[in-house]
PQR file of N, CA, C, O and H, with PARSE charges and radii, in Angstrom:
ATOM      1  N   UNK A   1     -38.882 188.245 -64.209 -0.4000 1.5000
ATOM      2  CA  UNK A   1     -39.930 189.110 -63.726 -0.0000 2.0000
ATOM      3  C   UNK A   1     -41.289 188.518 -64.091  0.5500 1.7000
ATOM      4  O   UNK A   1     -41.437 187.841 -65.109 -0.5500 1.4000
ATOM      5  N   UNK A   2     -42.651 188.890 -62.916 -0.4000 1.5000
ATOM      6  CA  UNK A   2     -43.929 188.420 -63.498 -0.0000 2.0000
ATOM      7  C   UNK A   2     -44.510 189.495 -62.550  0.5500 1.7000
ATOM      8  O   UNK A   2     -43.927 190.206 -61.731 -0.5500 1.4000
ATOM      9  H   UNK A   2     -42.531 189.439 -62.089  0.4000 1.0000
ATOM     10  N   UNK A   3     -45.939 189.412 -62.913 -0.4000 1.5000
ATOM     11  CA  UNK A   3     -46.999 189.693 -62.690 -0.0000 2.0000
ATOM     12  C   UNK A   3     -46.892 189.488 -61.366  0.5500 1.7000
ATOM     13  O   UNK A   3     -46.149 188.519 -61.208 -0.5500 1.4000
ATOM     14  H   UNK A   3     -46.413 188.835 -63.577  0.4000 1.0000
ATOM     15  N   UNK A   4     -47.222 189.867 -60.450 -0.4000 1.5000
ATOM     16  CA  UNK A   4     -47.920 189.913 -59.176 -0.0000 2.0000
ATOM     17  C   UNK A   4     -49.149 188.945 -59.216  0.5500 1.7000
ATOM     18  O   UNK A   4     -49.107 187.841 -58.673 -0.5500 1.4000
ATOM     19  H   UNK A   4     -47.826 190.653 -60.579  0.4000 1.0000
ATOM     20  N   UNK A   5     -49.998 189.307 -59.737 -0.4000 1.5000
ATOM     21  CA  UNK A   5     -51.004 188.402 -59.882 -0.0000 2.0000
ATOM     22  C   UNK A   5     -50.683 187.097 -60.049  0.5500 1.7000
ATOM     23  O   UNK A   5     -51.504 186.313 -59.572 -0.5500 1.4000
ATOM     24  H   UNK A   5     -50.032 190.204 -60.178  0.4000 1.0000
ATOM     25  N   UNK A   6     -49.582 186.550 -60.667 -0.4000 1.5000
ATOM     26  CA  UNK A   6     -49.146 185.374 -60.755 -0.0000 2.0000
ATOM     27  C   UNK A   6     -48.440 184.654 -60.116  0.5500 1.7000
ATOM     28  O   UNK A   6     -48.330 183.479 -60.469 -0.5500 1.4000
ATOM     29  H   UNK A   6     -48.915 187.186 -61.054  0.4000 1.0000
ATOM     30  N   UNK A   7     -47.696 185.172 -58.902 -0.4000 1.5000
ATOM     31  CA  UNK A   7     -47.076 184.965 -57.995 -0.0000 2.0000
ATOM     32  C   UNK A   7     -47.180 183.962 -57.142  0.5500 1.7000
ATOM     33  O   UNK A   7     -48.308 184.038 -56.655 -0.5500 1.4000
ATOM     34  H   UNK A   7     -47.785 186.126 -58.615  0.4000 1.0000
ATOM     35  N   UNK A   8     -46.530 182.942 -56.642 -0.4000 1.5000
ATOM     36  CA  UNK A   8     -47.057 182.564 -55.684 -0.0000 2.0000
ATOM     37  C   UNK A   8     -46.371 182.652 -54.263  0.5500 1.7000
ATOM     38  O   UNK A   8     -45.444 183.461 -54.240 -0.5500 1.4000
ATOM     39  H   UNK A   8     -45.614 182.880 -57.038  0.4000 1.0000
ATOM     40  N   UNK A   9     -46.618 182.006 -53.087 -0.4000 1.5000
ATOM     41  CA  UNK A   9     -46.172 182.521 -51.561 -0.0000 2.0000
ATOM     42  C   UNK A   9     -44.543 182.826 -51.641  0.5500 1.7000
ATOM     43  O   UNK A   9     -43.892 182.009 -52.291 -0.5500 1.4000
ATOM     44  H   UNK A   9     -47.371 181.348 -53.105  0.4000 1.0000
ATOM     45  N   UNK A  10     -43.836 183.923 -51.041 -0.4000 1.5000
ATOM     46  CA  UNK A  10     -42.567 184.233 -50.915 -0.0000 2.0000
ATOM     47  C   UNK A  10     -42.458 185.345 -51.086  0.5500 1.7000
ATOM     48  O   UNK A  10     -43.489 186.017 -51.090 -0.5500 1.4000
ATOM     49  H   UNK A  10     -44.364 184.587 -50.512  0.4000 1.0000
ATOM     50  N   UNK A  11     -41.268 185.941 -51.280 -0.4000 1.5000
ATOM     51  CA  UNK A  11     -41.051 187.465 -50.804 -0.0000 2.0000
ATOM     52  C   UNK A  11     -40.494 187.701 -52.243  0.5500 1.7000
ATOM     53  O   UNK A  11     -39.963 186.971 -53.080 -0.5500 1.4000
ATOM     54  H   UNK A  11     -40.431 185.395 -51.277  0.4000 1.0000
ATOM     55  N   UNK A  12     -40.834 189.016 -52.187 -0.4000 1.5000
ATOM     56  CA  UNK A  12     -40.507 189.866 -53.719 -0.0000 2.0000
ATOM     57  C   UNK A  12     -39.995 191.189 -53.867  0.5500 1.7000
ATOM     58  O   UNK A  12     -40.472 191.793 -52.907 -0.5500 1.4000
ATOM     59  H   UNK A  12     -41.266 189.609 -51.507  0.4000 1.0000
ATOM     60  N   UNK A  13     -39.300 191.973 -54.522 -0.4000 1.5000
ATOM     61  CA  UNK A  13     -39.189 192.865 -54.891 -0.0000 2.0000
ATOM     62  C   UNK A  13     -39.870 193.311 -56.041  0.5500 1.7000
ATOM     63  O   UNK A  13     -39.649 192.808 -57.142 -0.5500 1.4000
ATOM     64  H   UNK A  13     -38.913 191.482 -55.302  0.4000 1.0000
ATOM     65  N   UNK A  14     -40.826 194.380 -55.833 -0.4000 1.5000
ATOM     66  CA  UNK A  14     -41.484 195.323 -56.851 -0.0000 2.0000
ATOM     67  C   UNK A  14     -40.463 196.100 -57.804  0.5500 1.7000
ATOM     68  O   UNK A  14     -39.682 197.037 -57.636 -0.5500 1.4000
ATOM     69  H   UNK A  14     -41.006 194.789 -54.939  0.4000 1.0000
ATOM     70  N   UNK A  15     -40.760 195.427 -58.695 -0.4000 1.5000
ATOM     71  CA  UNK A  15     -40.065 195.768 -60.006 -0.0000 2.0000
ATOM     72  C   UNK A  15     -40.519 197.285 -61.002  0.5500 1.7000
ATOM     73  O   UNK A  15     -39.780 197.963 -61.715 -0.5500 1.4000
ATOM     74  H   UNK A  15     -41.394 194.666 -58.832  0.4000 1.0000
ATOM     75  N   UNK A  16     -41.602 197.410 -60.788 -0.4000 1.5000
ATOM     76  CA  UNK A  16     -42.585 198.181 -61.487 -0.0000 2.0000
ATOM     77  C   UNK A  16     -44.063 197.837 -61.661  0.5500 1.7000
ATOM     78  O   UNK A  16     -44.703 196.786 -61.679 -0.5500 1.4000
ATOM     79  H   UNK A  16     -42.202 196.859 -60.209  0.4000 1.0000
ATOM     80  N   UNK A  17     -44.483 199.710 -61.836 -0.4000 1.5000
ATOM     81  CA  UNK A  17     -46.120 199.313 -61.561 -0.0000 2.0000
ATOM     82  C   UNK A  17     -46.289 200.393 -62.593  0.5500 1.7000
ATOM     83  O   UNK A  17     -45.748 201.484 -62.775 -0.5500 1.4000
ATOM     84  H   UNK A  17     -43.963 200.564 -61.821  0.4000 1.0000
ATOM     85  N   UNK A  18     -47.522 199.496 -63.397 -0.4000 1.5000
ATOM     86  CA  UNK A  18     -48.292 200.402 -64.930 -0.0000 2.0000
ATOM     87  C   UNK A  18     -49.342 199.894 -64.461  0.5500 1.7000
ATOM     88  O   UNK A  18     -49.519 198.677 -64.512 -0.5500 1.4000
ATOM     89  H   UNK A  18     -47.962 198.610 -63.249  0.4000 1.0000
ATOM     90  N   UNK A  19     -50.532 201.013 -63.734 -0.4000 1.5000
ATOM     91  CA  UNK A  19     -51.950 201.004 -64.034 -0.0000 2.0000
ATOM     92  C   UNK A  19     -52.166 202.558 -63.561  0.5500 1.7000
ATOM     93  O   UNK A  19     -51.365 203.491 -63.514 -0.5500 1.4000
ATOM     94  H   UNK A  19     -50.388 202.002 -63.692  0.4000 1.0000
ATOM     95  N   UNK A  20     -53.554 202.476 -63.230 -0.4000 1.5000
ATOM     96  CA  UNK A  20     -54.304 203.662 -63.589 -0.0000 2.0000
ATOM     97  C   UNK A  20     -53.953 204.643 -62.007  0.5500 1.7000
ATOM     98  O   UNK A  20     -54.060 204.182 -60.870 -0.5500 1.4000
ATOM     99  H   UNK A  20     -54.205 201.718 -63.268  0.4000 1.0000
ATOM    100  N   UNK A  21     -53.602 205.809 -62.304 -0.4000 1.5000
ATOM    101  CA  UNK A  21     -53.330 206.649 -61.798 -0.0000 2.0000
ATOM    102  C   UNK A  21     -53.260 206.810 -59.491  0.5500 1.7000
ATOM    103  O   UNK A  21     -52.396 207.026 -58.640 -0.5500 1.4000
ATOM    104  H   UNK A  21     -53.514 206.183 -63.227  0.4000 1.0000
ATOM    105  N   UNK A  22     -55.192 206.444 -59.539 -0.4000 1.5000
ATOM    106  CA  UNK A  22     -56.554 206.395 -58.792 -0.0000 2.0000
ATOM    107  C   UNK A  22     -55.714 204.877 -57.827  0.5500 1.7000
ATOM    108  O   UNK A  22     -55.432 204.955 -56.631 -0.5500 1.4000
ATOM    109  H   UNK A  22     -55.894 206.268 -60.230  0.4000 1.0000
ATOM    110  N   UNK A  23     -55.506 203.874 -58.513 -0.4000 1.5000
ATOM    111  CA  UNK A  23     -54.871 202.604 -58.069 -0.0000 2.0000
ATOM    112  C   UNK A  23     -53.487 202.742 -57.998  0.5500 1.7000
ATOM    113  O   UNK A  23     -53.214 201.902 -57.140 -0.5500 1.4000
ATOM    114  H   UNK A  23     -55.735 203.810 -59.484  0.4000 1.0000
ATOM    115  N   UNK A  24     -52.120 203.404 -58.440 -0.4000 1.5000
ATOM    116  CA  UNK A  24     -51.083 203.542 -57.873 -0.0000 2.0000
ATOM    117  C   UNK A  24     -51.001 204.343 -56.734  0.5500 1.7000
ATOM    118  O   UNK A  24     -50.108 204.217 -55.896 -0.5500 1.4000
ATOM    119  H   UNK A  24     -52.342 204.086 -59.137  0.4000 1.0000
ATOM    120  N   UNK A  25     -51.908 205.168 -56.672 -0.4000 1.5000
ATOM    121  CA  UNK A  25     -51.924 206.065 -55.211 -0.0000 2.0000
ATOM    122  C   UNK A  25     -52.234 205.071 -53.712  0.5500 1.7000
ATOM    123  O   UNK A  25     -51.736 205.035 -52.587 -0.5500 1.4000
ATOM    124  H   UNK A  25     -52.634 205.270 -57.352  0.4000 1.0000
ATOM    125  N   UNK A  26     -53.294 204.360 -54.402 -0.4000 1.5000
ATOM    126  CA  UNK A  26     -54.095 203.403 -53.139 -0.0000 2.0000
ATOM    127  C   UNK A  26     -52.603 202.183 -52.772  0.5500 1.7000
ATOM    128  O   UNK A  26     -52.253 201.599 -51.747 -0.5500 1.4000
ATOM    129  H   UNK A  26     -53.699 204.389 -55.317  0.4000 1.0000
ATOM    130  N   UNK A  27     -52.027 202.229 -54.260 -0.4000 1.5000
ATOM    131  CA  UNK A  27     -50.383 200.796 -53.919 -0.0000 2.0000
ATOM    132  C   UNK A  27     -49.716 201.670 -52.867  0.5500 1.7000
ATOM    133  O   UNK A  27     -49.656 201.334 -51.684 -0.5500 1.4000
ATOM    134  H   UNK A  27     -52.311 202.704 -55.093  0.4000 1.0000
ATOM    135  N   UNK A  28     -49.236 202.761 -53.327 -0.4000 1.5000
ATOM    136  CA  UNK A  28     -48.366 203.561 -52.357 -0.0000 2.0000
ATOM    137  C   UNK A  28     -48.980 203.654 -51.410  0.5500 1.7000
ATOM    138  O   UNK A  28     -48.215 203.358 -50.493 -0.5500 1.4000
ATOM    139  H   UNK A  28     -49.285 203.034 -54.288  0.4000 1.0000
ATOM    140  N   UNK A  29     -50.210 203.960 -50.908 -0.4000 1.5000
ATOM    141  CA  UNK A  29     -50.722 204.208 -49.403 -0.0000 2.0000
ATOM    142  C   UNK A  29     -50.495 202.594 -48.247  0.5500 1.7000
ATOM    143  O   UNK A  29     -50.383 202.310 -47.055 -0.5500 1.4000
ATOM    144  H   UNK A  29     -50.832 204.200 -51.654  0.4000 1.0000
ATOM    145  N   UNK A  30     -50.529 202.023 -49.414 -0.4000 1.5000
ATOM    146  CA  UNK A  30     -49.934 201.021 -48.987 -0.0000 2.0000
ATOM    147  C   UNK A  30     -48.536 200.326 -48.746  0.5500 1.7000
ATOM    148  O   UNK A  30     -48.320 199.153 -48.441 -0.5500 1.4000
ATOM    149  H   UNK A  30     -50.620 202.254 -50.383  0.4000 1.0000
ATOM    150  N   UNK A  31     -47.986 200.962 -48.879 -0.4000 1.5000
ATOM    151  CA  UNK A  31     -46.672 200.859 -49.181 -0.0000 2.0000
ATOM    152  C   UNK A  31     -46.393 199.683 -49.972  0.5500 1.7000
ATOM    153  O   UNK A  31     -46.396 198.660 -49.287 -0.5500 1.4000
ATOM    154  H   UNK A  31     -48.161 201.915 -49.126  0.4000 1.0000
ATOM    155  N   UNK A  32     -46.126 199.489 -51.334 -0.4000 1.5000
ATOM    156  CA  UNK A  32     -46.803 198.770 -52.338 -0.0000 2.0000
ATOM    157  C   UNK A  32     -45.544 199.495 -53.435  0.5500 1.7000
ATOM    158  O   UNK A  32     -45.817 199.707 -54.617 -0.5500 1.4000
ATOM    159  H   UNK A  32     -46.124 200.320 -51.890  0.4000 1.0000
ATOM    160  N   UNK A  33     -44.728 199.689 -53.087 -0.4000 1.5000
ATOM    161  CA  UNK A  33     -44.055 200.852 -54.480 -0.0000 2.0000
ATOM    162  C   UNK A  33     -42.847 200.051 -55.034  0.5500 1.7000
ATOM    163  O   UNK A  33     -42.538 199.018 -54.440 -0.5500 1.4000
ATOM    164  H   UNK A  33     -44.506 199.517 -52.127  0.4000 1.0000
ATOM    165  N   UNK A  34     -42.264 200.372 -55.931 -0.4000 1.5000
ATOM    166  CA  UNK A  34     -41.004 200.160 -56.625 -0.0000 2.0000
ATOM    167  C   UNK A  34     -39.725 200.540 -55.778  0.5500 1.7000
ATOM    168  O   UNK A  34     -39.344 201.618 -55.323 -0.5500 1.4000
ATOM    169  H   UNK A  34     -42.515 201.211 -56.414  0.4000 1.0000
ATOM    170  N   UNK A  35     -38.931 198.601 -55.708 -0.4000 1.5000
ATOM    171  CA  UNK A  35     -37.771 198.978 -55.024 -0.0000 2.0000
ATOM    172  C   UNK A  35     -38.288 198.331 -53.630  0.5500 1.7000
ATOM    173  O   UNK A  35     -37.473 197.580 -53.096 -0.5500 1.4000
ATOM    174  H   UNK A  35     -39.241 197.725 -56.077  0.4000 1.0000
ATOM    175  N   UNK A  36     -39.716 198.542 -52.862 -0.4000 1.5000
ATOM    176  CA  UNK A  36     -39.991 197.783 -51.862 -0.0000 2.0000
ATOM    177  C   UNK A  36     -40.048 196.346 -51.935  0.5500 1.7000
ATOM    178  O   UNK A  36     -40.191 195.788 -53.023 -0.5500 1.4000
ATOM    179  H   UNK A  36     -40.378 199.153 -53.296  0.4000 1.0000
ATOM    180  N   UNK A  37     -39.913 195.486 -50.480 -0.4000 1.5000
ATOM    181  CA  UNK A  37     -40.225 194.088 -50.682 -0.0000 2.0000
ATOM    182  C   UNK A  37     -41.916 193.768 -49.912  0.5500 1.7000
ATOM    183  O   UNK A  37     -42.462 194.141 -48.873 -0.5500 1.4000
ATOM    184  H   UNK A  37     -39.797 195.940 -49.596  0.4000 1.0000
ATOM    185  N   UNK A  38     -42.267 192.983 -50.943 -0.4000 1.5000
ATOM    186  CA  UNK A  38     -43.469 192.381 -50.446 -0.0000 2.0000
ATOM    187  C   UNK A  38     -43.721 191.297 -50.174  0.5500 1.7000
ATOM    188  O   UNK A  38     -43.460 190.617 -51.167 -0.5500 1.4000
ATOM    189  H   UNK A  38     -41.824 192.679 -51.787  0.4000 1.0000
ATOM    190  N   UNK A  39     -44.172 190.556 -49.215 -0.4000 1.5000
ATOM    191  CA  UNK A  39     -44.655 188.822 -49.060 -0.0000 2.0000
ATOM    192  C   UNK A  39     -45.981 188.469 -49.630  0.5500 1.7000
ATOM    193  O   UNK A  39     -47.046 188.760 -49.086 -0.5500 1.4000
ATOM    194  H   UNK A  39     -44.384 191.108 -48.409  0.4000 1.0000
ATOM    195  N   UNK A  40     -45.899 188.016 -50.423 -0.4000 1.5000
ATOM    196  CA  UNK A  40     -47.316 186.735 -50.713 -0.0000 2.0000
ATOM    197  C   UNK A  40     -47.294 185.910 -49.874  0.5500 1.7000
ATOM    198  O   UNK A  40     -46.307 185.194 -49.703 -0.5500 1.4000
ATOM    199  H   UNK A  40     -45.034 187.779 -50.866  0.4000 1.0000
ATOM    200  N   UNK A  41     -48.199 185.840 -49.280 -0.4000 1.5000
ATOM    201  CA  UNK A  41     -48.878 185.196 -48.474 -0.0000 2.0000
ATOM    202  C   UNK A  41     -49.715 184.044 -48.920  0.5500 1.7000
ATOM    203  O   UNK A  41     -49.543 182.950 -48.383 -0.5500 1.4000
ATOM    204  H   UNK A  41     -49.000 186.421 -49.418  0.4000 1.0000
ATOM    205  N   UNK A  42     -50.646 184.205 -49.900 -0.4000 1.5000
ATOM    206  CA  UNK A  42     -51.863 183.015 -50.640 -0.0000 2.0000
ATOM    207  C   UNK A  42     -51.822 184.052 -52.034  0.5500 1.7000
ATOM    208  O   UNK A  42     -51.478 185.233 -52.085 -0.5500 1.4000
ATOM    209  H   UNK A  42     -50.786 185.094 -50.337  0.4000 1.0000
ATOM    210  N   UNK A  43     -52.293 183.171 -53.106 -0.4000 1.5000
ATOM    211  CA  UNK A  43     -52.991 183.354 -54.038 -0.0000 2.0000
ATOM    212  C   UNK A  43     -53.504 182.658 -54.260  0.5500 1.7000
ATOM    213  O   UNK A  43     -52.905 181.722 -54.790 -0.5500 1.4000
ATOM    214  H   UNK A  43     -52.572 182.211 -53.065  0.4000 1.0000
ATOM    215  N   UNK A  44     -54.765 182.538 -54.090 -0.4000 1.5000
ATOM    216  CA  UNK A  44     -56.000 181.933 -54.792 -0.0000 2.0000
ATOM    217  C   UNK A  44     -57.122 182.343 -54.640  0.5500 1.7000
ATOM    218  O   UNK A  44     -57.689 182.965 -53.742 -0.5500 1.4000
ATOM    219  H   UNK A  44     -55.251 183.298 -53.659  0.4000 1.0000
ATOM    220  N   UNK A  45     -57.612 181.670 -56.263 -0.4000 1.5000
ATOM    221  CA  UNK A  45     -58.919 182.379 -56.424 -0.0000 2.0000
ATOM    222  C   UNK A  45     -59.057 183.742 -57.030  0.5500 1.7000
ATOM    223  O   UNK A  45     -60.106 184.379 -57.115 -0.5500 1.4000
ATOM    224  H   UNK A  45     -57.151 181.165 -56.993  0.4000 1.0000
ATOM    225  N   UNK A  46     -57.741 184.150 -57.488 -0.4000 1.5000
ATOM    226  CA  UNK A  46     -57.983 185.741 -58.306 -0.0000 2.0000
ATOM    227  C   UNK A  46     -57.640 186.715 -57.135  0.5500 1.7000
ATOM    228  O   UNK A  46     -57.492 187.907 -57.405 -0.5500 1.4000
ATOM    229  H   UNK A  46     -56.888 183.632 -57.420  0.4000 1.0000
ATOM    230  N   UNK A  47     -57.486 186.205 -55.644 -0.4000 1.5000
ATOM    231  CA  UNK A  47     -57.747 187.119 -54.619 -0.0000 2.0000
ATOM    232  C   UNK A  47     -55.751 187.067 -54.124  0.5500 1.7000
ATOM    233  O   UNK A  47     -55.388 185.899 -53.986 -0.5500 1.4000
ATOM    234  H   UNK A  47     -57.607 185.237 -55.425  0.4000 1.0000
ATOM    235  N   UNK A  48     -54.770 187.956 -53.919 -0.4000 1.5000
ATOM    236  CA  UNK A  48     -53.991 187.633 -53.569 -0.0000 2.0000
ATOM    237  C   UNK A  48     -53.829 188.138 -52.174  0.5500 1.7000
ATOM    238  O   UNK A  48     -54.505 189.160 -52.053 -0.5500 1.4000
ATOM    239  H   UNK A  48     -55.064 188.905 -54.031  0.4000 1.0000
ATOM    240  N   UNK A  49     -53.193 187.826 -51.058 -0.4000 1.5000
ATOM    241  CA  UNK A  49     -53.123 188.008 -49.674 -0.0000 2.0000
ATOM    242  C   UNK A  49     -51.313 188.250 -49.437  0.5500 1.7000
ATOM    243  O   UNK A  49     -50.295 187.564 -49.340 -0.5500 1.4000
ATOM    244  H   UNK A  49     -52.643 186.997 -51.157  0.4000 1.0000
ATOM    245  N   UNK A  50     -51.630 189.350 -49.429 -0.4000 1.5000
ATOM    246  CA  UNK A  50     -50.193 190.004 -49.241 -0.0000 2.0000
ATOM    247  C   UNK A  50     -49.689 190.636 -47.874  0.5500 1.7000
ATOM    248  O   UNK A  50     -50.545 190.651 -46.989 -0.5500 1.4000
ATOM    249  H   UNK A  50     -52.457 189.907 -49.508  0.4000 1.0000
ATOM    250  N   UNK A  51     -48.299 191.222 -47.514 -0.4000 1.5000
ATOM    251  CA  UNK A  51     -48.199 191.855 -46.212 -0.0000 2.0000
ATOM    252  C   UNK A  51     -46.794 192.861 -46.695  0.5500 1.7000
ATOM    253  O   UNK A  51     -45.697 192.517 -47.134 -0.5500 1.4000
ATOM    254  H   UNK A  51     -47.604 191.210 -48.233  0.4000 1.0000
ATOM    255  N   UNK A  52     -47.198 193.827 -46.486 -0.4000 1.5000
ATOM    256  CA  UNK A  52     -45.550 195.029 -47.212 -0.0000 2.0000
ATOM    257  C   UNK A  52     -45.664 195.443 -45.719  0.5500 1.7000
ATOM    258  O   UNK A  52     -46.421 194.933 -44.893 -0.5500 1.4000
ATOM    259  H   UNK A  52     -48.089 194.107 -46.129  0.4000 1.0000
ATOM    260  N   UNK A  53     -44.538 196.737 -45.456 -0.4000 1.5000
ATOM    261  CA  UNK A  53     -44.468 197.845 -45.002 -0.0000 2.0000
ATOM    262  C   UNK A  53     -45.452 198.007 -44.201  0.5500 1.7000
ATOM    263  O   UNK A  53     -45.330 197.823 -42.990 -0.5500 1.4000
ATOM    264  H   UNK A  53     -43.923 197.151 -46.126  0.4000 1.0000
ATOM    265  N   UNK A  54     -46.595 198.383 -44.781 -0.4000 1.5000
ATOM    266  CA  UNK A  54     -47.856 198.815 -43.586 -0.0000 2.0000
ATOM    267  C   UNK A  54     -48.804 198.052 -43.574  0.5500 1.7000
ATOM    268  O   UNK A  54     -49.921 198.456 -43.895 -0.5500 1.4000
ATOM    269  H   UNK A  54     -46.695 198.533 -45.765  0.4000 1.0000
ATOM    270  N   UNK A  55     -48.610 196.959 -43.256 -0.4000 1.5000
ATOM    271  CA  UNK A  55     -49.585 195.375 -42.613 -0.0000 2.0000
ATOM    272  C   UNK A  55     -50.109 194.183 -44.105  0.5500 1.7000
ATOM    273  O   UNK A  55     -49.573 193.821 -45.152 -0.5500 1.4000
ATOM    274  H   UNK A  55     -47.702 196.631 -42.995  0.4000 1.0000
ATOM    275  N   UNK A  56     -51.085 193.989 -43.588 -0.4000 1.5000
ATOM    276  CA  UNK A  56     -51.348 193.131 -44.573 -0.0000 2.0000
ATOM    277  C   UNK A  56     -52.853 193.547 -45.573  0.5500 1.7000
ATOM    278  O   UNK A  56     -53.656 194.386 -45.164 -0.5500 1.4000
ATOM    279  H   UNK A  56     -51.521 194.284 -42.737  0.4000 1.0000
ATOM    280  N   UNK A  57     -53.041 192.790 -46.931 -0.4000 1.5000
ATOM    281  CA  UNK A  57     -53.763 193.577 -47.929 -0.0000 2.0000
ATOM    282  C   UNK A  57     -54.106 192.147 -48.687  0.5500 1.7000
ATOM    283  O   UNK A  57     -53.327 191.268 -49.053 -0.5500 1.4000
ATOM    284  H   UNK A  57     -52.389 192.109 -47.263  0.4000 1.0000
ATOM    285  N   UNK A  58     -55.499 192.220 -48.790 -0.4000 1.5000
ATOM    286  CA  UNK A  58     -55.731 191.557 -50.299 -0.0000 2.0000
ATOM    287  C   UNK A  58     -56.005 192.431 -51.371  0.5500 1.7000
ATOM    288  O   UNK A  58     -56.540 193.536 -51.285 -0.5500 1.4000
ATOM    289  H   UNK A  58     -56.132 192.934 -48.492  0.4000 1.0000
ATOM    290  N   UNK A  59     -55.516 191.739 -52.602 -0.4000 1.5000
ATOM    291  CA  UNK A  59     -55.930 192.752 -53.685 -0.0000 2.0000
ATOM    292  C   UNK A  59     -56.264 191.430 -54.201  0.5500 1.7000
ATOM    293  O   UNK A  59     -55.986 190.265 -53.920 -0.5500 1.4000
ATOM    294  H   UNK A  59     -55.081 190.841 -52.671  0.4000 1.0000
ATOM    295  N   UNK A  60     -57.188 192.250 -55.335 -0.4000 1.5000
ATOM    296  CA  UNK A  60     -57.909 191.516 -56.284 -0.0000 2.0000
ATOM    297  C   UNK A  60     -56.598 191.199 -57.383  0.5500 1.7000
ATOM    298  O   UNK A  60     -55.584 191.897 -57.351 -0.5500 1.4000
ATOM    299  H   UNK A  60     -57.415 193.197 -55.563  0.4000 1.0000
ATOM    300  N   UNK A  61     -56.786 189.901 -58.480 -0.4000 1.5000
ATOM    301  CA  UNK A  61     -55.610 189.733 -59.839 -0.0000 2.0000
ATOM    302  C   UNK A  61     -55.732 190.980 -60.389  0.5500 1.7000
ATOM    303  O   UNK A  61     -54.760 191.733 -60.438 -0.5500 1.4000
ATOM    304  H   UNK A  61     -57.609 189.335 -58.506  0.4000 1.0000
ATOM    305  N   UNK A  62     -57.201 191.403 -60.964 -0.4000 1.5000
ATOM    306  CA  UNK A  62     -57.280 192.515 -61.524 -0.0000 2.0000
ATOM    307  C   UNK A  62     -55.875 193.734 -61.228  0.5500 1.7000
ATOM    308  O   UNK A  62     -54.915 193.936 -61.972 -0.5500 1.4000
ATOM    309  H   UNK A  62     -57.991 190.791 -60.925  0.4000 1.0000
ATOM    310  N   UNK A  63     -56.209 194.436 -59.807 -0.4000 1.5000
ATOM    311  CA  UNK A  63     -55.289 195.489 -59.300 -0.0000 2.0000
ATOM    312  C   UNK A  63     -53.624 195.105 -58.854  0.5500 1.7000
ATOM    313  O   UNK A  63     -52.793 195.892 -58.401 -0.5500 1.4000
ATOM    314  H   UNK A  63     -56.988 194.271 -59.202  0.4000 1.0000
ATOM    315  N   UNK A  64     -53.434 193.463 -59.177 -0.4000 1.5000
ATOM    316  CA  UNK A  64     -52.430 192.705 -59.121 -0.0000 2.0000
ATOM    317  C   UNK A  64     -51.368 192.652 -60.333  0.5500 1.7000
ATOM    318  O   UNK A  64     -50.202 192.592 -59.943 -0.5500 1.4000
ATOM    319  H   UNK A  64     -54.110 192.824 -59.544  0.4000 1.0000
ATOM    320  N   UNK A  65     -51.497 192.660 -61.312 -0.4000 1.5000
ATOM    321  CA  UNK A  65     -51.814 192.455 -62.575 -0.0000 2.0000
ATOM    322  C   UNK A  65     -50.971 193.544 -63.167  0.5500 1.7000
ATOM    323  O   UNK A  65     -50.105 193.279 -64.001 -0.5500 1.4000
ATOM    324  H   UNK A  65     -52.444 192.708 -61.629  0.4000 1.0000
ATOM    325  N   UNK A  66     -51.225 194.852 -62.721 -0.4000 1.5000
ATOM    326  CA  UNK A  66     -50.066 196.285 -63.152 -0.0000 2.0000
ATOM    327  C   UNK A  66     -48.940 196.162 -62.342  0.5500 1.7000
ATOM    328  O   UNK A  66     -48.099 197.025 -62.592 -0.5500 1.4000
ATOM    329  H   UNK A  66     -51.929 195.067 -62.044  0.4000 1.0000
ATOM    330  N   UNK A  67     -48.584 195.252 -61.306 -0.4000 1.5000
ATOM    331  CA  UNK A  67     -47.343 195.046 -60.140 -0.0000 2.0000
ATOM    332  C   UNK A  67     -46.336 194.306 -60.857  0.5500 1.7000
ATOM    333  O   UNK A  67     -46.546 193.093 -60.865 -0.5500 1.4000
ATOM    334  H   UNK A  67     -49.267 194.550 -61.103  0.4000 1.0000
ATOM    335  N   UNK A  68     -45.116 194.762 -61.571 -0.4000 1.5000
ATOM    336  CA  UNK A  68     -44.481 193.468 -61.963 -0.0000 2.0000
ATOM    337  C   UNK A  68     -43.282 192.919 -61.045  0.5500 1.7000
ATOM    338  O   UNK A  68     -42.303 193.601 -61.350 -0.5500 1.4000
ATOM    339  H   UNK A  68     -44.946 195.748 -61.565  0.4000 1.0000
ATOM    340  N   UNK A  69     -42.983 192.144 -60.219 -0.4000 1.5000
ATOM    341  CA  UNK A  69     -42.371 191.979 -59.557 -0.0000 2.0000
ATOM    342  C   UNK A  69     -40.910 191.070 -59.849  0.5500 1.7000
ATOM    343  O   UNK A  69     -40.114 190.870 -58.932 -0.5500 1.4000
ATOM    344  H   UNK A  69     -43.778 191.591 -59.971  0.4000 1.0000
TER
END
């Protein structure tokens, strides 16, 4: 298991997510949750470029970072 933020291009299963309340709501609206699969797309630059369930998303490492995949 790692970090999301650390990830690089390929497909993943979300393992678990620990951050702040305000930001697991915005993962789920995204469909972003535990048990889903997600593609990395790029990471670089702190910026990761992802695509789940409901299209595609950059998140910052920061909001990356509570995803452990």
């Amino acid at each position: 298991m790692k970090k999301l933020s650390k990830a690089g291009a390929g497909k993943y299963t979300v393992k678990w997510i620990f951050t702040e309340p305000d930001l697991k709501k915005m993962l789920e609206e995204i469909r972003i949750e535990v048990g889903k699969e997600i593609t990395v797309i790029s990471n670089c630059f702190g910026q990761i470029l992802l695509r789940s369930e409901a299209g595609a998303f950059v998140l910052d490492a920061e909001a990356a970072a509570g995803v452990t995949i």
